[in-house]
Residue frames relative to the residue before (quaternion, step in Angstrom):
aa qw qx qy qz dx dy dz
X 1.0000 0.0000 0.0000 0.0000 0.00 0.00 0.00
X 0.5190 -0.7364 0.3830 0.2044 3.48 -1.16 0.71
X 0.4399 -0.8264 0.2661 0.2296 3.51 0.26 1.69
X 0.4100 0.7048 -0.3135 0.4867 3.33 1.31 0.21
X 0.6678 0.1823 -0.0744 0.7178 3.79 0.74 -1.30
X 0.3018 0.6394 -0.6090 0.3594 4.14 0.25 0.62
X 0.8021 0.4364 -0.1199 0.3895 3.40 0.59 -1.28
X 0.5183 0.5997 -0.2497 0.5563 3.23 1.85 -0.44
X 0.4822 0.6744 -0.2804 0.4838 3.55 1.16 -0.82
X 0.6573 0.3786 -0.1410 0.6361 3.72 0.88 -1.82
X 0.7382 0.5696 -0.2603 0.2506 3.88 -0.16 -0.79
X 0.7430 0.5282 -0.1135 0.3950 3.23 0.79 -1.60
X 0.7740 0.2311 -0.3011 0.5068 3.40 1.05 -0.58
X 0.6021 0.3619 -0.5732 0.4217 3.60 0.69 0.72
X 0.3135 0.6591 -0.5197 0.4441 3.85 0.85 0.42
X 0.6982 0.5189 -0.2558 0.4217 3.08 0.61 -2.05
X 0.6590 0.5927 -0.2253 0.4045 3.54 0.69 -1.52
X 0.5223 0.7074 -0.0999 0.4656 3.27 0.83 -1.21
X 0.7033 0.4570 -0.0200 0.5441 3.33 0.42 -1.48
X 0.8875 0.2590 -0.2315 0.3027 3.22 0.19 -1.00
X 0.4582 0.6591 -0.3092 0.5099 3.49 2.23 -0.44
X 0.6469 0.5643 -0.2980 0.4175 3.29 0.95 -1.22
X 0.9325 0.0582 -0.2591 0.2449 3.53 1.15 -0.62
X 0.0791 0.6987 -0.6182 0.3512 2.74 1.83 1.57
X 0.7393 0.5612 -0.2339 0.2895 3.48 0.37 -1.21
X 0.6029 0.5943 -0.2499 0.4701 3.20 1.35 -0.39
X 0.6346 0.4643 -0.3146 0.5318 2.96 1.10 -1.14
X 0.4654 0.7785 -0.3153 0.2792 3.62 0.74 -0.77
X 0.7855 0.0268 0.1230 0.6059 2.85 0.21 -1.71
X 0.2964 0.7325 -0.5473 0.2758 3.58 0.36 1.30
X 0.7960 -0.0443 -0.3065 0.5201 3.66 -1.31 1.64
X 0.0825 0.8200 -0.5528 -0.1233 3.85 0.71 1.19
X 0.8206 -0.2651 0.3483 0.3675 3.66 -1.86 0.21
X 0.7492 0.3759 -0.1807 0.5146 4.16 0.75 -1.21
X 0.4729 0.6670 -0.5005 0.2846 3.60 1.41 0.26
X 0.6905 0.3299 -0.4733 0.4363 3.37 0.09 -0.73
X 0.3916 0.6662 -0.5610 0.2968 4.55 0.27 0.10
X 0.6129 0.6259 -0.3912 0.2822 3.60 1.35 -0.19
X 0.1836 0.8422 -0.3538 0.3631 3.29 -0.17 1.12
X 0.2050 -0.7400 0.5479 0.3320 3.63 -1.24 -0.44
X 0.1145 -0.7953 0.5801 -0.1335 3.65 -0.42 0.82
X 0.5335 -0.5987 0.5973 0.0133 2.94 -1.67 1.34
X 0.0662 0.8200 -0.5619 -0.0859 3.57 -0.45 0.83
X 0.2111 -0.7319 0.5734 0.3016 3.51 -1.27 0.01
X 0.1591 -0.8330 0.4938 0.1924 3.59 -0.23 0.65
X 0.0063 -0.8129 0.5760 0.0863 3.71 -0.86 0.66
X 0.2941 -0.7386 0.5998 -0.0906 3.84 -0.24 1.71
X 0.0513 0.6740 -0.7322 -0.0829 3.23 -1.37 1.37
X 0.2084 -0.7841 0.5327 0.2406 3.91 -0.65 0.77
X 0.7064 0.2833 -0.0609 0.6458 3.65 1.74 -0.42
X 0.2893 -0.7389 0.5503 0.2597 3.01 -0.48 1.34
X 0.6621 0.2628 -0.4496 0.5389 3.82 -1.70 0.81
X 0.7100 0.4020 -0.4961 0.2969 3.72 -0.09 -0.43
X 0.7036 -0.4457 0.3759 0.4062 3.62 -1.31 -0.49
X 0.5558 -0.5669 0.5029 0.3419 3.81 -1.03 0.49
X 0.2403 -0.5274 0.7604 0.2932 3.71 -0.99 0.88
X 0.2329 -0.7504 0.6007 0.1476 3.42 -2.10 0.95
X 0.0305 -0.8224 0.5681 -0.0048 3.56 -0.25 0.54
X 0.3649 -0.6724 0.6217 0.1680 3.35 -1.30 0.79
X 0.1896 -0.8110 0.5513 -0.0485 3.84 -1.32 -0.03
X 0.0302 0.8153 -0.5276 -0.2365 3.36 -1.15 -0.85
X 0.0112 -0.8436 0.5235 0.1186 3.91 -0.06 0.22
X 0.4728 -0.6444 0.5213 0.2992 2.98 -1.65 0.91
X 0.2154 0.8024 -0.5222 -0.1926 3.68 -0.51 -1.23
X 0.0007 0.8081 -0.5864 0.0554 3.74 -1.05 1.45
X 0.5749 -0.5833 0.5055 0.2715 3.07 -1.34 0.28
X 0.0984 -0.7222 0.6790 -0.0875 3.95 -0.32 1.20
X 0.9050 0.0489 -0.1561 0.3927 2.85 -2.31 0.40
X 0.8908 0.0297 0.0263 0.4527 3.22 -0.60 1.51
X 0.5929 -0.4535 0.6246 0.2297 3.81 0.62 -0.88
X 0.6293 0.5854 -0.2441 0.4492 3.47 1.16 -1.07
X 0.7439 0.3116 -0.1446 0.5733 3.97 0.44 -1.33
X 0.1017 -0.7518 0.6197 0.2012 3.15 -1.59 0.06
X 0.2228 -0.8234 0.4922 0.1734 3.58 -0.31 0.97
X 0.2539 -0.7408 0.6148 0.0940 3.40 -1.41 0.46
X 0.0093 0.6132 -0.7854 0.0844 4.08 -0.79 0.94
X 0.0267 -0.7592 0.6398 -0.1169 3.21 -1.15 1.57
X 0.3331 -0.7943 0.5062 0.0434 3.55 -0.46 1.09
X 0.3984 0.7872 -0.4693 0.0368 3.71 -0.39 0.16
X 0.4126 -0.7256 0.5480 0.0553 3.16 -0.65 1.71
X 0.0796 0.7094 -0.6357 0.2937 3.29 -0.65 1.84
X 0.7280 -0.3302 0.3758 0.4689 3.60 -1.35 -0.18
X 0.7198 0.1912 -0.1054 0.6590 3.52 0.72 -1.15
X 0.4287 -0.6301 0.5854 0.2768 4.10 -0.41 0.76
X 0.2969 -0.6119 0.7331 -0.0058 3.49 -1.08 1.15
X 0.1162 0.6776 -0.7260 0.0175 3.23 -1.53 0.94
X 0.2322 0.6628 -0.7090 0.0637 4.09 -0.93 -0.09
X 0.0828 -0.7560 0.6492 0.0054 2.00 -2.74 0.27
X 0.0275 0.8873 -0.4604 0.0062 3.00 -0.31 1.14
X 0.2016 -0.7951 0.5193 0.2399 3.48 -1.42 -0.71
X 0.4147 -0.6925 0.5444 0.2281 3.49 -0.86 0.76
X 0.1558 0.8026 -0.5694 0.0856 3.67 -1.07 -0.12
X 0.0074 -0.6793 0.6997 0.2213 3.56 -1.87 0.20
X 0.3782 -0.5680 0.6654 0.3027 3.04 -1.59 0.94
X 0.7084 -0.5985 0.3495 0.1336 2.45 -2.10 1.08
X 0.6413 0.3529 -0.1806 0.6569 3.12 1.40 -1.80
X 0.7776 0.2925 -0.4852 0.2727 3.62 -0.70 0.50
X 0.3209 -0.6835 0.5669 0.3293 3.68 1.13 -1.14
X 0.6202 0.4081 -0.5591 0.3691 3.43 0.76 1.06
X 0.5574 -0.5717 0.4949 0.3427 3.04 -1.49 0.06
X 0.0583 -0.6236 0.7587 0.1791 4.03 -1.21 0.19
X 0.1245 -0.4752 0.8523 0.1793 2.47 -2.50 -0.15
X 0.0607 -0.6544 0.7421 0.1315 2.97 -1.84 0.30
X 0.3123 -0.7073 0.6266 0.0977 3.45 -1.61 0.75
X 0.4119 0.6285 -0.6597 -0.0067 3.55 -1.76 -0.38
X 0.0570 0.8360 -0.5438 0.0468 3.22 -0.88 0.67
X 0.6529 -0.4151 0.2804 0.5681 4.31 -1.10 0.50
X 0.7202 0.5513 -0.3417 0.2462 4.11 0.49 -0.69
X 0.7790 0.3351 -0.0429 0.5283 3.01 1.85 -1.03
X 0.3186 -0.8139 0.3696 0.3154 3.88 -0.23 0.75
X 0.6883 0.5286 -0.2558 0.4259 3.61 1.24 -0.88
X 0.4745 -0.5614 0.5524 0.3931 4.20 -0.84 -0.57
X 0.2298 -0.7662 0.5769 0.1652 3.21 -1.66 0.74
X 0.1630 -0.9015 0.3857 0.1089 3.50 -0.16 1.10
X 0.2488 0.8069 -0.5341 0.0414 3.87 0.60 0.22
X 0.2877 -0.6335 0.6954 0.1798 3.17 -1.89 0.72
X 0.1083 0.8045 -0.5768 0.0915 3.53 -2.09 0.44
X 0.4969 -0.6652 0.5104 0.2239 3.42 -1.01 -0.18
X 0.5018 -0.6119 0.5636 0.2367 3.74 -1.58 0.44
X 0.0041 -0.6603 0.7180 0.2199 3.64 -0.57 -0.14
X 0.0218 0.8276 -0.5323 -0.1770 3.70 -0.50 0.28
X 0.3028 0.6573 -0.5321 0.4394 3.37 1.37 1.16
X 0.8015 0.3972 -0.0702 0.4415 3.19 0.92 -1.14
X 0.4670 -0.5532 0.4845 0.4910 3.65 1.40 -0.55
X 0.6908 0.6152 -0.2788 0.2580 3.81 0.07 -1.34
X 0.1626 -0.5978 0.7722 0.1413 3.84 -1.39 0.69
X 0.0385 0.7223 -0.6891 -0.0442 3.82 -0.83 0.40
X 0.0842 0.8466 -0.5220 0.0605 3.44 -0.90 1.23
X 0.4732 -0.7117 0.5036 0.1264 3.80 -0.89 1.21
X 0.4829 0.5831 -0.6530 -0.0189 3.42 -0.93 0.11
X 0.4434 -0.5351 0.6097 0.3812 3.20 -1.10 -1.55
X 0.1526 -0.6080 0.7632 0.1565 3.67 -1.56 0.80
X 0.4258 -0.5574 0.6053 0.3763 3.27 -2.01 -0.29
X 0.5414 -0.6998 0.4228 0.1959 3.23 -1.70 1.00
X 0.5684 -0.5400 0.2307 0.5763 3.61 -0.53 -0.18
X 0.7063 0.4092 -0.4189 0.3977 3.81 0.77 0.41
X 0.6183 -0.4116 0.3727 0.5562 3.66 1.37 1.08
X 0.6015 0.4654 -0.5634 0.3228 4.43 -0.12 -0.46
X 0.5260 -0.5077 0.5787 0.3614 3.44 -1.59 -0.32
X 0.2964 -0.6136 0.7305 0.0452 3.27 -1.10 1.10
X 0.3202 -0.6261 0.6794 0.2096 4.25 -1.29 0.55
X 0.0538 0.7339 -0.6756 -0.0457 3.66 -0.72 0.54
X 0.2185 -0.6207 0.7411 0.1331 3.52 -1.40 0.63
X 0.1760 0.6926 -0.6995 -0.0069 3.53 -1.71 0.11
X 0.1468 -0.7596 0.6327 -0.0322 2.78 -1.26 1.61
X 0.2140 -0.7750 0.5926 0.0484 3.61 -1.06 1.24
X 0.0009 -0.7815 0.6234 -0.0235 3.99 -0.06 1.02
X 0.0087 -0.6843 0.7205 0.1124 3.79 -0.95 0.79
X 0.3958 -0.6222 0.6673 0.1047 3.27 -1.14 1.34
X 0.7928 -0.2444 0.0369 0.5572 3.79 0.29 -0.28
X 0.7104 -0.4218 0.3172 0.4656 3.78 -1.21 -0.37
X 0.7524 0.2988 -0.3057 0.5012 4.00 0.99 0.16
X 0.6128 0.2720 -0.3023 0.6776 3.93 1.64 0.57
X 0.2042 0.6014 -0.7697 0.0649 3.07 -2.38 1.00
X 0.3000 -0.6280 0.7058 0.1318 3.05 -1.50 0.64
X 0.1088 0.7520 -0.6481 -0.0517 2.66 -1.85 0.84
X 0.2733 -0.7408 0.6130 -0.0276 3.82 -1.17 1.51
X 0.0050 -0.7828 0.6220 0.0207 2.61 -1.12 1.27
X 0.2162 -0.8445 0.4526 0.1874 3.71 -0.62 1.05
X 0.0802 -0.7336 0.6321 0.2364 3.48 -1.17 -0.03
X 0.1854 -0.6660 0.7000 0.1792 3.44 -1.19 0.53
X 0.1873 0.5537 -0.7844 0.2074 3.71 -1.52 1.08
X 0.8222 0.0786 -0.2919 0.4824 3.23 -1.84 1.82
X 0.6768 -0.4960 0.3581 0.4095 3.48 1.22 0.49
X 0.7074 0.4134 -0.2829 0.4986 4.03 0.98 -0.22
X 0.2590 -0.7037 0.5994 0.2800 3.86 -0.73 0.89
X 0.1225 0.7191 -0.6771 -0.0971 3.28 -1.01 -0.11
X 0.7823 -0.4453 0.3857 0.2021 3.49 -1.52 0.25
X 0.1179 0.8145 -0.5680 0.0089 3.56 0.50 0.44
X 0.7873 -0.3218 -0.0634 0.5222 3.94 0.72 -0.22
X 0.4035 -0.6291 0.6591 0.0837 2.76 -2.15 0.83
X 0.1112 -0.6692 0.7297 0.0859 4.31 -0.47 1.11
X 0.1524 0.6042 -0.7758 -0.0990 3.85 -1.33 0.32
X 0.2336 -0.6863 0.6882 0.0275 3.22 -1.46 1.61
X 0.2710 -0.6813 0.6767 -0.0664 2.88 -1.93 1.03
X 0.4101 -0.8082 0.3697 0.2050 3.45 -0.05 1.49
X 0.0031 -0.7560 0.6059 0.2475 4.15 -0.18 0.27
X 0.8787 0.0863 -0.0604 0.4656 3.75 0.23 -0.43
């Protein structure tokens, strides 16, 4: 055989393979639940750094689009504070399980936040579990819960748990502008 097309032999049927997952997977997770969130939106942000004290308020704006495919939705959030806030994140479902992630990172925090979860679409809501690292390197447990009240409001909470108690550390309610 001609050592040229040898390698074609090895190639072609994971192409083929390839192909055909890619559009099992498409089909899969076509027009998802967090599509219509594309948009630009006003956010209010309400931050507890001490639990019992009062929320610092802060105002903002965030973009959020669909990327790769239609399939993700990305988030660049803007919030205009003494110390300027920037992040990003993204929402998503993987194909081969059928959950949902998020990922975080943003100017306050050096590491990613990776949590996995689910839709209820009785309720509106993605609720997702993971864990960041604290400032001594441990795992911290974070929850976040994303409720869209209609197609131009959502809320989003984000919990931490440290000493065994979760509490609220922030809350973003967006307000569609366009």
């Amino acid at each position: 055989m001609n050592k040229p097309f040898a390698s074609l032999r090895r190639w072609v049927p994971a192409l083929a393979m390839s192909l055909a997952v890619g559009s099992a997977t498409a089909a899969s997770q076509a027009a998802p639940p967090y599509a219509r969130l594309a948009g630009h939106w006003t956010v209010q942000q309400s931050m507890w750094t001490t639990p019992g004290a009062p929320a610092v308020v802060d105002h903002g704006t965030a973009t959020y689009a669909l990327v790769l495919g239609d399939r993700d939705l990305r988030q660049q959030l803007r919030i205009a504070s003494s110390k300027p806030f920037e992040g990003l994140g993204y929402i998503g479902r993987d194909g081969a399980t059928g959950r949902y992630f998020s990922s975080w990172m943003d100017t306050n925090f050096s590491g990613m936040i990776l949590a996995r979860g689910s839709y209820d679409a009785a309720s509106r809501s993605y609720t997702f579990t993971g864990e960041m690292a604290g400032n001594d390197g441990s795992p911290v447990p974070v929850r976040e819960v994303m409720r869209i009240a209609d197609d131009d409001h959502f809320v989003y909470e984000y919990y931490e748990t440290r000493n065994g108690k979760e509490a609220l550390a922030v809350s973003l309610q967006y307000t569609r502008l366009d």
